[in-house]
N, C-alpha and C positions, 0 to 999 in steps of 0.2 A: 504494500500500500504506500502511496506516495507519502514522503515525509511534508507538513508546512512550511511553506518558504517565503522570505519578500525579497522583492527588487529594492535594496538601500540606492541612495543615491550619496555620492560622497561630491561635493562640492568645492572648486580649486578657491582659495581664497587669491584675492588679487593681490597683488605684490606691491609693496613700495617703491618699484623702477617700471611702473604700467606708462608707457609712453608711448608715442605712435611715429616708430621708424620706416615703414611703409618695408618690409623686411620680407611678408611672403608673397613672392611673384607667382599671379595666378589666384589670388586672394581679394577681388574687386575692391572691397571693404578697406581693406589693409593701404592698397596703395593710393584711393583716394585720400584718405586723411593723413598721410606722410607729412611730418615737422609740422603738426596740429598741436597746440600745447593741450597736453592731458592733464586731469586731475585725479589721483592715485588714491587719494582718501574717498571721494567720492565714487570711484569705481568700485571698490572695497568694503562700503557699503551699501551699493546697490545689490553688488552680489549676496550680503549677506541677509540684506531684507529680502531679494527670493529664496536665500535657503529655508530663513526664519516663516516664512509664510507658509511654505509647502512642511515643515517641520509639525506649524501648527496645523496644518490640517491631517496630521497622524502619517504624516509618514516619513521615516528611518531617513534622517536629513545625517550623515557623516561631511566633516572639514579636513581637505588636503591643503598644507602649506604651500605659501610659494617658496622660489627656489633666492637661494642666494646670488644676488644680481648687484653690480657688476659682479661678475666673476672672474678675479684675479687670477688663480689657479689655471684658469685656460687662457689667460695672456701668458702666464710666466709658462706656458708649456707650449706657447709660439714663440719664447725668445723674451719677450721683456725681463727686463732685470731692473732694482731698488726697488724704492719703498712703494705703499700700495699711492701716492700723490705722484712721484714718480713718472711710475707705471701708467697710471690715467692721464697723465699731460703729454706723454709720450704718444699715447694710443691718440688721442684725441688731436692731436698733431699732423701723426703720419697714416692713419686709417679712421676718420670720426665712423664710417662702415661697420668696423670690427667693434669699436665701443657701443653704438646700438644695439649689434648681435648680443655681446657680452653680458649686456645691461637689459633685452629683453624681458619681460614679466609673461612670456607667450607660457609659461606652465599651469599661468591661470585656465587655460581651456584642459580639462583633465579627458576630457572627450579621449584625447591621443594620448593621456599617459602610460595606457596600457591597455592590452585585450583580456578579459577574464570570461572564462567559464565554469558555470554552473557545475557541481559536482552530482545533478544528475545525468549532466549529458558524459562526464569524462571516465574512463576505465577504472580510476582507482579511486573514484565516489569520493574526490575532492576540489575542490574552488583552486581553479589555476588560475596563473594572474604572467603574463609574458608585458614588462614595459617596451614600450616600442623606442625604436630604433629613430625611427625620425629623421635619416639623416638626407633627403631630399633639402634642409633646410640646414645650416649651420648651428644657426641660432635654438633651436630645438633639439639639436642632436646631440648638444652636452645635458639635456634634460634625465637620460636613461637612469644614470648613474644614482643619481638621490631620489626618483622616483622609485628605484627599486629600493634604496634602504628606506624610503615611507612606509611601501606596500609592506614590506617584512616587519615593519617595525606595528603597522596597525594588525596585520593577520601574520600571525608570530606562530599560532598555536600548527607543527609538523602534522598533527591529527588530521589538520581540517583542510589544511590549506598547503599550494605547493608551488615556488617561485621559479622561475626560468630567466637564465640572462637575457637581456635583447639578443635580435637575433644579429647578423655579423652586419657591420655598418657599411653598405656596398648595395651600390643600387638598383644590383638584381635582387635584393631581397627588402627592399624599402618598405617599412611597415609604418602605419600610422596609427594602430594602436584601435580603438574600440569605435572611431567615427566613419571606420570601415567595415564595421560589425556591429549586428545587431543578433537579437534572439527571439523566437518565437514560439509558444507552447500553448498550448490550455490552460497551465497554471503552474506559479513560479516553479511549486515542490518536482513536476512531474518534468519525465526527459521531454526536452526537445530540437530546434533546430536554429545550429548557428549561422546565419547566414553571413558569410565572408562578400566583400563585394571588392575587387580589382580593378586598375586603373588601366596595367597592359601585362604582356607575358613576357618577361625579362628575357626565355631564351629561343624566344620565337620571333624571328625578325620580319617574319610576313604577316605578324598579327597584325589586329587593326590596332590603332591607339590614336590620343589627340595630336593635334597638329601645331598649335599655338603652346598650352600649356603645358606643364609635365605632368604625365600621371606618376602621383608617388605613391602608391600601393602597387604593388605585381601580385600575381596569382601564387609565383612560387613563395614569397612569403608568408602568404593566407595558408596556404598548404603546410608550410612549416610549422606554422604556429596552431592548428590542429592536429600533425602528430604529437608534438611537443603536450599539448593539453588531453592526449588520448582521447580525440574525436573522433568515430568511425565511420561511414558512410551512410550511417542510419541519423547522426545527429551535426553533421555538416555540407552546406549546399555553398560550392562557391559562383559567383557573378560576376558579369563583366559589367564595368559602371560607360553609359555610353559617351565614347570620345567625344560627341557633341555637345555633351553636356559639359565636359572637363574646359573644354574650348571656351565654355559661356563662364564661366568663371566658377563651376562647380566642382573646387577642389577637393571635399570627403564628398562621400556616400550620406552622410549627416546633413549634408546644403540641400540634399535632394530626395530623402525619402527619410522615416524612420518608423520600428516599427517596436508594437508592445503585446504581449497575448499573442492572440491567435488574428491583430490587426496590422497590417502592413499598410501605411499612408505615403504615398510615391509620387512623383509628377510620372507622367507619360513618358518622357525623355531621359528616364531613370538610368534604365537599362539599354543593354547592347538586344537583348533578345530577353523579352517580357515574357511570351508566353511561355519560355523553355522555366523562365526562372519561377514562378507561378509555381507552375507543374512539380518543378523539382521541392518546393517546398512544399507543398501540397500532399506528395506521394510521403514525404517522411515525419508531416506532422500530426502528433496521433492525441484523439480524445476530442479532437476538435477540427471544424472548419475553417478552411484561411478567409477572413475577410480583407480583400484586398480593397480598400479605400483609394481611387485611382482620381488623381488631377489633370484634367485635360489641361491642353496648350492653349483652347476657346477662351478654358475659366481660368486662368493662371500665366500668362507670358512665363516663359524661361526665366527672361531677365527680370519679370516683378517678383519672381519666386526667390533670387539670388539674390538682387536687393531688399525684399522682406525678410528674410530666411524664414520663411514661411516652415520649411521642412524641419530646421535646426530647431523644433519646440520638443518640449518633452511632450509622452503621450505617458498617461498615468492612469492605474486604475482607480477609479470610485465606486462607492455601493451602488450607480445608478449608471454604468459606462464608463464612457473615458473621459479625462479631461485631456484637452491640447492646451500645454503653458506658451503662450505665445510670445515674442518680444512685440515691442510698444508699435516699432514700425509696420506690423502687420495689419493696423486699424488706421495707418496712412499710408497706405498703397492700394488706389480704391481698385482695381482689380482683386486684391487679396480678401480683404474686409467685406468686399459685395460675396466673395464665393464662401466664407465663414459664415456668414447669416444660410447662406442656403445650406453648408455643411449641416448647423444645429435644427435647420427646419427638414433636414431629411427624413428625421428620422432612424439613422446606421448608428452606428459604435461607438462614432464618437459625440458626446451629450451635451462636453460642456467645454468654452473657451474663455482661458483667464490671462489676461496680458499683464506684463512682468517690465518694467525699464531699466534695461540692462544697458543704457546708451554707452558708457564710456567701454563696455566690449565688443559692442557693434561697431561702432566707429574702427576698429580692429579686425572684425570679422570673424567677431565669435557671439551668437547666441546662447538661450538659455541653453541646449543643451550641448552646446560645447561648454559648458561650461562644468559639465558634469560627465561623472563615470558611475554606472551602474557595477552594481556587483548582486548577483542574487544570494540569500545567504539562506539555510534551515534556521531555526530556532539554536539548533545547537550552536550550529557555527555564528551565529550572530554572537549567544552568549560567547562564543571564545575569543573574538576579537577585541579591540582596546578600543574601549567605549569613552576613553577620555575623546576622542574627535565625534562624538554625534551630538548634535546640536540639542542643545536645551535650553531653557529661557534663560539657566545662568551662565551657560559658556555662550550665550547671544548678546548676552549684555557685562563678560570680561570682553571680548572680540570686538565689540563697539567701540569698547574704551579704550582696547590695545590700538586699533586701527585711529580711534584723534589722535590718540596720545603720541603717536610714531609716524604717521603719514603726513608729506606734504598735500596741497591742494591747491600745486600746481608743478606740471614738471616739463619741461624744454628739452632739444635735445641736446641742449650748452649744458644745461643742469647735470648729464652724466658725468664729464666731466669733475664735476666738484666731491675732492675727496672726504668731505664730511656724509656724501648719501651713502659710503662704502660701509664710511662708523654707525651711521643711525641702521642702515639695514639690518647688519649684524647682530646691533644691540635689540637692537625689536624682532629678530629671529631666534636670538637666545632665550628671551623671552617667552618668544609664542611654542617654543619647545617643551617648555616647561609647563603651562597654560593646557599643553592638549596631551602630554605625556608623553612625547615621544621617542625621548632619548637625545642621542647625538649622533642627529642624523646629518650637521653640515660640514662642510670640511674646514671651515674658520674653526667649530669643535674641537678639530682632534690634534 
């Protein structure tokens, strides 16, 4: 009999170095607002009033930290040498490129910190969690590292849970981690089906692929990362994401479909081949019927869909259907906002739509659910995990304080440069270590 399960959702808190370097090409969002001054306190607390909302409405809200930014460590391992004032006026001199990358806050989207599955779908009936590789982008590809001592450090217990390096940093095997992957079943407890989605096929040079953009997911990494997690052919279906779609500016599988249960919500333009991928999940998802919630190109443009990320919402269960958590832009983009009212006068799956303003990560080109990693947990394995990071009205309201108390609310990209954001980071990361229990997990730490 299937064990009880819920979808947690863990939450990236946004970083005190959130600034908008326009750094992922192929990222619409990202390179329109390039040298836009941000505000880092107020990003940080937008995100933490959708954690706290969705927390209050009863469900398993978990906080991943950001990472430590600038990041010294990866200067002084391209060559810079002295002190860390030094090292930043040097960088800022002769590469301000490389100081953005460095100083990114992009770990806020946990969407790609890693792919995890359920331990009913994997062979050895445990919660595997593989951080992705990332390295289509620089600036994300020093992510891996302390993503993984997070994830170890929040699911620690060997019983339950079971860790894997990224996979090798080479871009036939480019992984992006969970906004390339979704899951779908009847219900958390029971197996079901992970759906991998692919950008091209690393060793196949007559594949199709995009033309403009890069696809930075390949198939041979989806594939590795279900032997790795002990997926068999009964509980993994891989897809091909359509080059046309990567072209319009739909970098994850996350910009353009996302799915919950036994509900798949996609644009048209999703896939390479819709009815194959349908079929495929269809054939191995058991206890239940696929509802494919399908978005025409009439009711939706491409591009209102990539500039609303209408797709990047979370879909969440309620006692009465689903909710779609929408971002704000999707109730001003009147293509979007007109097919939402018809969505909840349909009638289907999904009941209820609730908008979220998450502007200072949009401007960036991360919605609510980049902004988030699901992990499905049993009761058991909830209890064995480190409950200092799941939100509650008192760690909502020390994270408030910690985020005035430490955050600017305003940041430039001259401001990386200044080596007191290197002292204050730290000291507010030392901090927020201690605040959610996690050890020492940074390398300023050790």
């Amino acid at each position: 009999m299937p064990k009880h399960a819920i979808e947690a959702n863990f939450d990236g808190l946004v970083g005190p170095t959130h600034n908008y370097a326009g750094l992922s090409w192929g990222n619409v969002a990202s390179k329109a607002n390039v040298n836009a001054v941000a505000n880092p306190r107020e990003a940080a607390l937008q995100g933490l009033a959708k954690m706290k909302h969705l927390a209050d409405r009863g469900y398993v809200q978990g906080v991943l930290p950001p990472h430590e930014r600038p990041h010294i460590p990866t200067l002084k391992a391209l060559g810079y040498r002295g002190s860390d004032e030094q090292i930043l006026a040097a960088v800022a001199r002769d590469n301000p490129v490389l100081l953005s990358a460095v100083a990114s806050a992009s770990s806020m989207w946990t969407a790609n910190a890693a792919t995890v599955s359920a331990s009913a779908d994997t062979r050895d009936h445990r919660v595997h969690f593989t951080p992705a590789n990332l390295n289509a982008k620089f600036h994300r590809s020093i992510e891996h590292v302390v993503t993984g001592r997070v994830l170890r450090s929040i699911f620690s217990d060997e019983a339950y849970f079971a860790h894997h390096p990224a996979l090798p940093p080479v871009s036939q095997f480019g992984d992006e981690g969970a906004a390339n992957h979704t899951r779908l079943c009847a219900s958390h407890g029971e197996p079901g089906v992970e759906l991998f989605v692919y950008g091209a096929v690393a060793f196949d040079d007559d594949a199709p692929g995009p033309k403009t953009f890069p696809a930075r997911q390949t198939l041979e990494a989806s594939q590795a990362i279900a032997r790795l997690h002990g997926l068999d052919d009964r509980h993994a279906v891989f897809a091909q994401q359509n080059p046309a779609a990567i072209d319009a500016g739909v970098f994850h599988n996350d910009v353009i479909a996302v799915g919950n249960g036994n509900v798949l919500f996609y644009h048209e333009q999703a896939f390479l081949n819709e009815d194959r991928v349908l079929a495929d999940i269809s054939g191995r998802l058991k206890g239940a019927e696929l509802e494919p919630v399908r978005v025409r190109e009439s009711q939706v443009p491409l591009a209102d869909a990539v500039a609303s990320y209408l797709f990047n919402s979370q879909l969440l269960n309620t006692p009465d259907g689903m909710l779609l958590a929408v971002p704000a832009e999707c109730r001003e983009t009147p293509s979007v906002s007109h097919y939402l009212d018809e969505l909840l006068a349909s009638g289907g799956p999904i009941t209820a739509v609730e908008v979220f303003d998450v502007k200072q990560s949009m401007r960036n080109g991360g919605g609510p659910a980049c902004l988030r990693l699901r992990v499905v947990l049993r009761d058991d394995e909830l209890k064995a995990m480190n409950h200092g990071v799941v939100l509650t009205d008192e760690l909502y309201g020390h994270l408030t304080a910690w985020v005035q108390g430490h955050y600017r609310d305003r940041l430039s990209q001259e401001d990386l440069a200044d080596p007191m954001l290197v002292q204050e980071t730290r000291h507010a990361l030392d901090e927020l270590t201690g605040i959610l229990g996690l050890g020492m997990i940074y390398d300023f730490q050790h």
